[in-house]
C-alpha positions in Angstrom: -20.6 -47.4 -35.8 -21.5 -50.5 -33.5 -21.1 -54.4 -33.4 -24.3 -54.5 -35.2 -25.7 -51.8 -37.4 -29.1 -52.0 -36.2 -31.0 -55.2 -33.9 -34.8 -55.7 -33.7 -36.5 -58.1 -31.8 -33.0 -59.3 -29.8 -32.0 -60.9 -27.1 -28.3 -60.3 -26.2 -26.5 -62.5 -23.3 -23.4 -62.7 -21.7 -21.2 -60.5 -24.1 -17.8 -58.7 -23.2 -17.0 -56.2 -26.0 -13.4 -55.5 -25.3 -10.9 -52.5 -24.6 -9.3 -53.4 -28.1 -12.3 -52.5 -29.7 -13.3 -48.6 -30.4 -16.7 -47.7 -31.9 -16.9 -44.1 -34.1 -19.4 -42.8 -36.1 -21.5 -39.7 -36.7 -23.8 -42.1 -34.6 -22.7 -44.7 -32.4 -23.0 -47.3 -30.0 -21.0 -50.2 -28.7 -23.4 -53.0 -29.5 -25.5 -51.2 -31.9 -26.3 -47.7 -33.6 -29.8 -48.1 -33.4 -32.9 -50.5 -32.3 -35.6 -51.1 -34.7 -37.5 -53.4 -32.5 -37.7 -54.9 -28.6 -34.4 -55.8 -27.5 -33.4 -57.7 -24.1 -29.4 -56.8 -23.0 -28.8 -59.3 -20.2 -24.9 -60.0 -18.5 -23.3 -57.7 -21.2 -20.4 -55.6 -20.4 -18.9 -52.8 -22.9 -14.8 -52.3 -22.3 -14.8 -50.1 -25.3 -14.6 -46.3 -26.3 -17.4 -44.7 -28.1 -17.5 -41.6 -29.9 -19.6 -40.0 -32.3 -21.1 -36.5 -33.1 -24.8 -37.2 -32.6 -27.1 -40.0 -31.0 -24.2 -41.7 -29.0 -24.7 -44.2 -26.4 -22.5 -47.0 -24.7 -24.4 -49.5 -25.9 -27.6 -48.4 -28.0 -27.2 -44.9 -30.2 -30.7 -44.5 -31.0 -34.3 -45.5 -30.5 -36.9 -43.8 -32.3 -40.0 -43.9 -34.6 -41.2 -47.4 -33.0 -44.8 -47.1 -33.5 -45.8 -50.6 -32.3 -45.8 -51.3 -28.6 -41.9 -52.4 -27.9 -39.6 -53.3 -24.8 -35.8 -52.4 -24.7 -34.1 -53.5 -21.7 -31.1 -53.4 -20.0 -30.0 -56.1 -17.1 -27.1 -56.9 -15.1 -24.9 -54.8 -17.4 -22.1 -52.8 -17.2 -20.8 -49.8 -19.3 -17.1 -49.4 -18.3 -15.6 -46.9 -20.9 -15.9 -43.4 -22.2 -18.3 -41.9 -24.4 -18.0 -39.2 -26.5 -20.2 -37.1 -28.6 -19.0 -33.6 -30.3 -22.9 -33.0 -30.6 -26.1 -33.8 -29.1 -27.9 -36.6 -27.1 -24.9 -38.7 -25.1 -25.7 -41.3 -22.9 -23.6 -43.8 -21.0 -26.2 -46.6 -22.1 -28.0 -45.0 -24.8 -27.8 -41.6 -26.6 -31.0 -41.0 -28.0 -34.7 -42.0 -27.6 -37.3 -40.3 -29.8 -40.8 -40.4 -31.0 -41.5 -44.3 -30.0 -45.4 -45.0 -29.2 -46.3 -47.6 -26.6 -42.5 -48.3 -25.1 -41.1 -49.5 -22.6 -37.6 -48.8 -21.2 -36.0 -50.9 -18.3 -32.3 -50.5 -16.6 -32.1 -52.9 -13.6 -28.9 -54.1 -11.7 -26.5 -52.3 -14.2 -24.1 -49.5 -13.7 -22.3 -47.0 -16.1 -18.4 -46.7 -15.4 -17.1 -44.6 -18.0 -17.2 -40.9 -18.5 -19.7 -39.7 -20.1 -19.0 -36.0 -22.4 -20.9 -34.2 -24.6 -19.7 -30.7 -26.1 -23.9 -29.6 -26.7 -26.9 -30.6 -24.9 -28.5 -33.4 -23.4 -25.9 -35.4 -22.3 -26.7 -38.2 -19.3 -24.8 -40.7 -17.7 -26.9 -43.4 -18.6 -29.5 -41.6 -21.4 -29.1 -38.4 -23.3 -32.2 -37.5 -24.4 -35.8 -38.4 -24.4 -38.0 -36.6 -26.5 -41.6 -36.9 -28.2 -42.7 -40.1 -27.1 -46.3 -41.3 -26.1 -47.6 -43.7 -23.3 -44.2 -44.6 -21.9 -43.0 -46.5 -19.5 -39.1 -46.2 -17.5 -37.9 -47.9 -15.1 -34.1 -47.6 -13.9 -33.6 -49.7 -10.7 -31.1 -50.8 -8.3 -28.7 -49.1 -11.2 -26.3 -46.5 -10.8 -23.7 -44.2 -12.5 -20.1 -43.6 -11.1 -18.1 -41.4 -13.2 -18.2 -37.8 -14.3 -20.9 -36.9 -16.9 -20.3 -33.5 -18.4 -21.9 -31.3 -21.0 -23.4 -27.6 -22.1 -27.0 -27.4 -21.1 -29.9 -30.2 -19.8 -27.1 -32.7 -18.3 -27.7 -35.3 -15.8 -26.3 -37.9 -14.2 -29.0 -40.2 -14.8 -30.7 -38.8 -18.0 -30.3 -35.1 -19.5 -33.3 -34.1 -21.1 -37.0 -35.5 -21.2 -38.8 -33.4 -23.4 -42.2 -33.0 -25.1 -43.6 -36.6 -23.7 -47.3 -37.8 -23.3 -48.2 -39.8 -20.9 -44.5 -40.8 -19.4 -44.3 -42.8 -16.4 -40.5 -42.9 -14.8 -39.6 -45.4 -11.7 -35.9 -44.9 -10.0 -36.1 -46.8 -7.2 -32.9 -48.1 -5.3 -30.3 -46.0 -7.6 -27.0 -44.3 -7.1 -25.5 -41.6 -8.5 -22.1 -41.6 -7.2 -20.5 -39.2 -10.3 -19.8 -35.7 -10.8 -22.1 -33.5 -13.0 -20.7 -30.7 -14.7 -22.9 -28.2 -17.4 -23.8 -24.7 -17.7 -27.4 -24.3 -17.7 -30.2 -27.3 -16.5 -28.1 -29.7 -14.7 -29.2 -32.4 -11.7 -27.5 -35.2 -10.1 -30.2 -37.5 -11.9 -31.7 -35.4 -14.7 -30.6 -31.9 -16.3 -34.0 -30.5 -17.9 -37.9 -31.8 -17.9 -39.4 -29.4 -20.2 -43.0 -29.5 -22.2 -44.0 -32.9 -21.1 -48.0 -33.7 -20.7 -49.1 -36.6 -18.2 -46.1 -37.3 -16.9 -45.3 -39.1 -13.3 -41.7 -39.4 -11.5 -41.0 -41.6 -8.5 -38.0 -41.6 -6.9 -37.7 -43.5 -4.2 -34.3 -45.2 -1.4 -31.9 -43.4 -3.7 -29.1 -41.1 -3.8 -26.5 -38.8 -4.7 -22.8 -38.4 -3.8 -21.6 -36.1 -6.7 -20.5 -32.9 -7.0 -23.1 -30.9 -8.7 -21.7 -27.7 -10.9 -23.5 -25.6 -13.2 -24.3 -21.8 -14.4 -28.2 -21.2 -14.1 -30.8 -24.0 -12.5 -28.7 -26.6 -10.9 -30.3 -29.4 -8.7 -28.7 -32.3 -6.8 -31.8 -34.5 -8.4 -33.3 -32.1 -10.8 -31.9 -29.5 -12.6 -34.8 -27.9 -14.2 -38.4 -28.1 -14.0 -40.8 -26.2 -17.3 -43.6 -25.6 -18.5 -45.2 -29.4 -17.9 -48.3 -30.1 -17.8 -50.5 -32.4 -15.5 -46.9 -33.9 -13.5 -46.8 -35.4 -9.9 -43.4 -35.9 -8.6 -42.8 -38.2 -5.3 -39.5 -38.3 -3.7 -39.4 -40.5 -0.7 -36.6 -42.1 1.6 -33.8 -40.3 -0.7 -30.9 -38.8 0.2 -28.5 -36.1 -1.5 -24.9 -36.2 0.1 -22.9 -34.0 -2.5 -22.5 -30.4 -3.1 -24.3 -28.6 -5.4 -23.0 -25.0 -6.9 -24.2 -22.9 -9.3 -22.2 -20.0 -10.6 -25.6 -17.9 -10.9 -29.5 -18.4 -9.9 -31.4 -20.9 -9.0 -29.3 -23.5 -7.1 -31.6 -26.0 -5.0 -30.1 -29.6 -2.7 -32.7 -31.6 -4.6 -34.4 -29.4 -7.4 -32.7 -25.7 -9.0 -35.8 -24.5 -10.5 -39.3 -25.4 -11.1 -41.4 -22.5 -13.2 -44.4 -22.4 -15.6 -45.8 -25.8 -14.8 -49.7 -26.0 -14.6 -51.8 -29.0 -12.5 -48.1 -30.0 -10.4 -47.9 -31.9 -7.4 -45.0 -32.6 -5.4 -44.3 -34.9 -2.3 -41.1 -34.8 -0.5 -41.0 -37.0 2.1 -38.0 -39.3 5.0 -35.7 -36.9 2.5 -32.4 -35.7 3.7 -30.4 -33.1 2.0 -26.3 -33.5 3.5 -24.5 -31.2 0.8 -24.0 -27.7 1.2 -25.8 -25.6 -1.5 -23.9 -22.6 -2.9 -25.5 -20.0 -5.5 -23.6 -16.9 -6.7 -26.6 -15.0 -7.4 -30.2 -15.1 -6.2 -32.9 -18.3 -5.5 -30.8 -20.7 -3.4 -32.1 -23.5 -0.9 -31.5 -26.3 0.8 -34.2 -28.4 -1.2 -35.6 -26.4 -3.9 -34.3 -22.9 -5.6 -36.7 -21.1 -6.8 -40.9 -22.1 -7.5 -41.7 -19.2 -10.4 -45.0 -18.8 -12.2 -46.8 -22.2 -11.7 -50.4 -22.6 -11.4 -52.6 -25.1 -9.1 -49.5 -26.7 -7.5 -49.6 -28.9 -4.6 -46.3 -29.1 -2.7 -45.8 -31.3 0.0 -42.8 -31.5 2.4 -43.0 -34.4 5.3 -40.3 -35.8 7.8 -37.7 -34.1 5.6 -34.7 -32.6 6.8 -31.9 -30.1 5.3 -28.3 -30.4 7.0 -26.2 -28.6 4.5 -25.4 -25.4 4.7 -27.3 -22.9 2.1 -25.4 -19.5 1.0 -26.2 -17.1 -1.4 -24.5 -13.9 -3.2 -27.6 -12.4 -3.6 -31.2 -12.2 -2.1 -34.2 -14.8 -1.6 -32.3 -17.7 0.2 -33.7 -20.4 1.9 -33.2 -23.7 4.2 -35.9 -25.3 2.3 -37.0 -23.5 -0.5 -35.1 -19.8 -1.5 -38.1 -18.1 -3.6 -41.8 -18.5 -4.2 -42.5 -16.0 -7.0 -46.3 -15.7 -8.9 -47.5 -19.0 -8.2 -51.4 -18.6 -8.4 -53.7 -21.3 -6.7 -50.4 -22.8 -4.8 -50.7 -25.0 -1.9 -47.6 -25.6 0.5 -47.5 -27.9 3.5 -44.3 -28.5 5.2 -44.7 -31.2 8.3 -42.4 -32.5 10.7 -39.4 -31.8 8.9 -36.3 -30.3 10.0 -33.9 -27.3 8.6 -30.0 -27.8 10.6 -28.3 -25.8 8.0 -26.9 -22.4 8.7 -28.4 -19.9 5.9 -26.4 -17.1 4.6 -27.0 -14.1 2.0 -27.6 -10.5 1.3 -31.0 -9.9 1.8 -34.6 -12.1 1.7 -33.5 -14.8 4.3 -35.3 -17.7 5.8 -34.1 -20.5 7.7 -36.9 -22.3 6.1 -38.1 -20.0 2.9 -36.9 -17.3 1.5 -39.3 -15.3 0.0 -42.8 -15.3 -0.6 -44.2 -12.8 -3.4 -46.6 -12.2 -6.0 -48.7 -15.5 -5.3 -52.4 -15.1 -5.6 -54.6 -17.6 -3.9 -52.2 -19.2 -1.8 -52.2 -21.5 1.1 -49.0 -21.9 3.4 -48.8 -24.1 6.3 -45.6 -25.3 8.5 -46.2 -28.0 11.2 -44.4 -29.5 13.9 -41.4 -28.7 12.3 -37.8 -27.0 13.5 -35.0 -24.5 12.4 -32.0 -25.2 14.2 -29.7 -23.1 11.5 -28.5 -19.8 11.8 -30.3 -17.7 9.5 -27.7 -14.5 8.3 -28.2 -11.9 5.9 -25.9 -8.8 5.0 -29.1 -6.8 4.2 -33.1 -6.5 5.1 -35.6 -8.8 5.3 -34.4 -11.9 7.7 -36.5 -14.6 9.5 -35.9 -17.8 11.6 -38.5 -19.3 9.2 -39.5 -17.5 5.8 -37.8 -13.6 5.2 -40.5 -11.7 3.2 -44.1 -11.9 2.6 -45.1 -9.5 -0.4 -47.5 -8.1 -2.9 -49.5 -11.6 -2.2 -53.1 -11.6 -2.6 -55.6 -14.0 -1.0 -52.9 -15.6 0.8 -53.3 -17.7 3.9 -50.2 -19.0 6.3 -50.7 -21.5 9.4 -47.8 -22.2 11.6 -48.2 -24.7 14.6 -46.7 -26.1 16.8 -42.8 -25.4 15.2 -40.3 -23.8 16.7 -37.2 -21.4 15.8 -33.6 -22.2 17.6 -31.4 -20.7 15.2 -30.1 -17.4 15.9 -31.3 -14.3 13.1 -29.1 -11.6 11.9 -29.6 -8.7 9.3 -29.7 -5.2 9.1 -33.1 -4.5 8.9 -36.4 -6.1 9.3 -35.5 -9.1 11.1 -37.8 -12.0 13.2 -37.4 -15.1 14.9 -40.2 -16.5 12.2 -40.7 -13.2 9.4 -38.7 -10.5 8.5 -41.6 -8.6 6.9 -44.8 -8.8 6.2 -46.0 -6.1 3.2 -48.4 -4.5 0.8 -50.6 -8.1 0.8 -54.4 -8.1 0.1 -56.7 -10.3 2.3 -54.0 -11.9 4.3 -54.4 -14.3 7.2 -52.3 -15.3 9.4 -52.5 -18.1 11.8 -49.6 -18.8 14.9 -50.1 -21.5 17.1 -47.8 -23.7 19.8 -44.6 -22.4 19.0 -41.6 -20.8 20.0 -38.6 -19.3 18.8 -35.3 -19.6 21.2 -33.0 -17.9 18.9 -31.4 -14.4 19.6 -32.6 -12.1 16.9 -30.1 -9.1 16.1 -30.2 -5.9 13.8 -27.7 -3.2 13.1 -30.6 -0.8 12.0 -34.6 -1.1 12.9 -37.7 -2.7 13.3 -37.1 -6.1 14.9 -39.4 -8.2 16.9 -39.5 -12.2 18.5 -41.7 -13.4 16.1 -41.8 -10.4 13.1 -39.6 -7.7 12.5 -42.1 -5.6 10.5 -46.0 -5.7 9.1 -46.6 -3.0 7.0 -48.7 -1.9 4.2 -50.8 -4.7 4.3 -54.6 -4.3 3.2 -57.4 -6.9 4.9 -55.2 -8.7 7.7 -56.1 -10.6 10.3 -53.1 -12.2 12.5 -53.9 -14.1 15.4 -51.1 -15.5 17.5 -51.7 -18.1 20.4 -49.7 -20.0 23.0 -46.2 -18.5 21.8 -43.1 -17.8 23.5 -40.3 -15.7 22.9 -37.2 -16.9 25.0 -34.4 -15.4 22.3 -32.9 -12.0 23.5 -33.9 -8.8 21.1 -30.8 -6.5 20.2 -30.8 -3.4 17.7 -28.3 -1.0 17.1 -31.8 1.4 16.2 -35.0 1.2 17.5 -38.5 -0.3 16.6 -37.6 -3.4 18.5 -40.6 -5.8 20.1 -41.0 -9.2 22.1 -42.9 -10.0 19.1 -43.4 -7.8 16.8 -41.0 -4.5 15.7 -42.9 -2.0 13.8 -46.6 -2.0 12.2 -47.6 0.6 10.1 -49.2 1.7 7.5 -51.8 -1.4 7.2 -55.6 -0.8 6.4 -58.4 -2.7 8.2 -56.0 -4.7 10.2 -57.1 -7.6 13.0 -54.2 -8.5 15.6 -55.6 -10.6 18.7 -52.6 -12.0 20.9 -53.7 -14.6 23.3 -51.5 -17.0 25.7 -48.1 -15.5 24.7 -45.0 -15.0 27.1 -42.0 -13.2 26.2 -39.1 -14.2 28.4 -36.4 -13.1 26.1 -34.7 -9.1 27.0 -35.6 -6.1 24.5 -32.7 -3.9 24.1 -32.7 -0.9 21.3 -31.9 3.2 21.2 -35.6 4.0 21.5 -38.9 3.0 20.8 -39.4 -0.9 22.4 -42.0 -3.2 24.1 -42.2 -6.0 25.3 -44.6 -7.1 22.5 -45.0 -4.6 20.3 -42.1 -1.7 19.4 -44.2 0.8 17.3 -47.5 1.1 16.1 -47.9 3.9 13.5 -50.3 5.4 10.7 -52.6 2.1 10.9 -56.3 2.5 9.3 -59.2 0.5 11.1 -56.2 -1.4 13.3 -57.9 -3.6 15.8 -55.1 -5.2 18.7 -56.6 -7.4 21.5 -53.7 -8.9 23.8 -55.2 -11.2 26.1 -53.9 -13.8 28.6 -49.9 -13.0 28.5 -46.3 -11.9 30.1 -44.0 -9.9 29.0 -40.6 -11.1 31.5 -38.4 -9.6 29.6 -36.3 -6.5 30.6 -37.2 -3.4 27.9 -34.0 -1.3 27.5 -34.1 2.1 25.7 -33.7 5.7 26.2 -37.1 7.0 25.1 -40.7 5.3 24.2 -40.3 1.8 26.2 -43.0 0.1 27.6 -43.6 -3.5 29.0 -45.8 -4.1 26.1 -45.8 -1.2 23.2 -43.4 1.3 23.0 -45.2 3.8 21.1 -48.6 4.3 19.5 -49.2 7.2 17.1 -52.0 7.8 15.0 -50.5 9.9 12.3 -46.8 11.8 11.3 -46.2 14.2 13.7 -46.4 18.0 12.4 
């Protein structure tokens, strides 16, 4: 149902289609069910309900099977009523757009008022679903969406789905979305699901969000979910997320929830702010991304960014940036001048910056000139100012420089002002330059240090830390405590050369504490040079304490 049945090659100006008027149909849309051709929408306003079961849009229910190159465009218009589909593909502009070769979609100046509820997937507040199309071009600016959009799975404020696409070019400069967003699983503040698309480019750029984000599983104040694309650069700059984002289970991110199985990715965040606190029932929460799992050759890039809500977790692998980095071979990660002011709570596998770092092959990590001033708190192991664990990596390589750590760090076990724990990686290096942690660092249990709490089982590492200072006070309940580090053991052909450090900040444990190093222990080919430093600190124990190592021993004692 629709004023018109079907339009092709149309121009539509200056219409009002009034409150009196109701549109229903199996598919519907105010002005038309579907477009056959290019269409131009310019001035129009729709004041009427729509409803429909499947392919239901404000204005437009469907466009598909367009093989000729075609524009359908939308200016200076405004949806201001509810839309309704019992089934699939629900948009506040248009439901459905499928299979269309050479197309063009524009959205500029316009707004969608009316709520916008599907009782299936795919459900957006100005598209439902785009699917299937080849060399295409979208572009949604200076638009926005201001009322609640709600549906099952892949729903987004913007658009809910974009799936199976070649060659896909999308533009959302200068948008707002000011609505709530409500689904189980794959929902995001602008789009719920992006899923088996080929050559495909996002830009986001000077927009934002205000609604409150809710879903189950892969929630995002931008981007719900992120799968199995191939070939995609995304580029977020100058954009800000200002609402809450909650997810009842995992993978909960302020910008992104999850982004998995993706080959030949890059992504740029950058002069990004995330204001809304983050909050994940379950595992994979952070302050811009959830959870990175299973992508190969991806470039990630974070620059002049900054998180300011605060990021809790029920469970483990919790971040003020990212929560979890799981089997990502031939990943690169910068993160530059950015900023992390949100306090970060969970159980265990807790970073003020990242979470966890695991299973990665081939991997480059490298933080610059950047700051955590949040309070980094986990009811478990495995806590750090800046990432929480380091594991069962291989050919991994991590740079930090000039940052520095202000937030305080609190677990139970394996806790550092920068890593919880380093362990069981293969042909590791380690790089620590010009930086500083201030923050008190405090344990109930063991192995605890100013800059790591523990480095063990590690095959092939060499760490080489420069020019740092520990100013934050060192407090265990246990022992294994260290100015910098808490407890190495276990490690084959390891290389540690300290150079330039001071450690200002007091060492206080049972037993077993230095003013650098707490333990040493059951190292293979272990090579330690410390060169050019101070420990300041007082060293408080009542056994094995020693200005700089607490203990040394070769082997278990008989």
């Amino acid at each position: 149902a629709g004023l018109f049945c079907s339009l092709k090659n149309a121009t539509v100006e200056n219409l009002v289609i009034d409150l009196s008027c109701s549109f229903t149909g199996y598919s519907a849309g105010a002005l038309s069910v579907s477009v056959d051709g290019s269409l131009t929408v310019k001035h129009t306003t729709n004041n009427a309900d729509v409803s429909g079961i499947w392919k239901v849009g404000g204005f437009i229910g469907c466009v598909e099977d367009m093989g000729q190159e075609t524009m359908v465009s939308f200016e200076d218009c405004v949806n201001n009523d509810s839309v309704t589909g019992s089934g699939y593909d629900v948009g506040g502009f248009v439901g459905y757009i499928l299979n269309n070769t050479s197309m063009t979609v524009t959205i500029s100046n316009s707004m969608n008022k009316g709520n916008v509820t599907g009782s299936a997937d795919s459900i957006g507040g100005l598209v439902g679903f785009i699917g299937y199309n080849k060399y295409m071009t979208i572009a949604v600016s200076n638009s926005s969406s201001h009322n609640r959009v709600t549906g099952k799975h892949s729903v987004g404020g913007f658009i809910g789905s974009i799936y199976r696409n070649t060659n896909i070019n999308i533009t959302i400069p200068n948008c707002i979305n000011d609505g709530d967003v409500a689904g189980n699983w794959y929902v995001g503040g602008l789009t719920g699901c992006i899923q088996n698309n080929t050559g495909m480019t996002i830009t986001i750029s000077n927009s934002s969000g205000n609604g409150i984000i809710t879903g189950s599983h892969s929630v995002g104040g931008f981007v719900g979910f992120i799968w199995n694309n191939t070939i995609m650069t995304i580029t977020t700059s100058s954009s800000i997320n200002d609402g809450s984002v909650t997810a009842s289970g995992n993978d909960v991110g302020g910008f992104v929830g999850q982004i998995k199985s993706n080959t030949n990715m890059n992504i740029n965040i950058s002069n990004s702010v995330n204001n809304g606190n983050v909050t994940g029932s379950e595992n994979c929460t952070g302050g811009f991304v959830g959870r990175f799992g299973k992508n190969t050759q991806m470039a990630v890039i974070i620059f002049n960014s900054t998180n300011n809500g605060i990021v809790v977790g029920g469970g483990q692998y919790i971040g003020g940036f990212i929560g979890c980095i799981f089997d990502n071979p031939n990943m690169t990660m910068t993160i530059s001048d950015s900023v992390n002011n949100g306090s970060v709570y969970g159980k265990q596998e807790i970073g003020g910056v990242v979470g966890v770092i695991s299973d990665s092959t081939d991997m480059a990590v490298t933080i610059v000139n950047s700051t955590n001033n949040g309070f980094a708190n986990g009811s478990g192991n495995y806590v750090g100012g800046f990432i929480g664990y380091i594991d069962a990596s291989n050919n991994i390589s991590m740079m930090i420089s000039n940052s520095t750590n202000n937030g305080n760090t609190t677990g139970s076990d394996e806790v550092g002002g920068f890593v919880g724990h380093f362990f069981k990686n293969t042909n590791e290096s380690v790089t620590i330059s010009n930086s500083t942690n201030n923050g008190d660092i405090t344990c109930s249990g063991q192995f605890i240090g100013g800059f790591v709490g523990r480095i063990s089982g590690n095959t092939v590492m060499v760490m080489t830390i420069s020019q740092f200072t520990n100013k934050g006070n060192i407090t265990t309940g246990s022992y294994d405590a260290g100015g910098f580090v808490g407890y190495i053991r276990d490690n084959t052909n390891l290389v540690m050369a300290f150079s330039h450090l001071i450690n200002d900040g007091n060492v206080t444990g049972t037993a077993t504490a230095g003013g650098f190093v707490g333990f040493i222990w059951n190292n293979t080919n272990m090579t330690t040079t410390i060169s050019n430093s101070i420990n300041n600190g007082n060293i408080t124990g009542s056994w094995n304490v020693g200005g700089f190592v607490g203990r040394i021993l070769s082997s278990y004692p008989n």
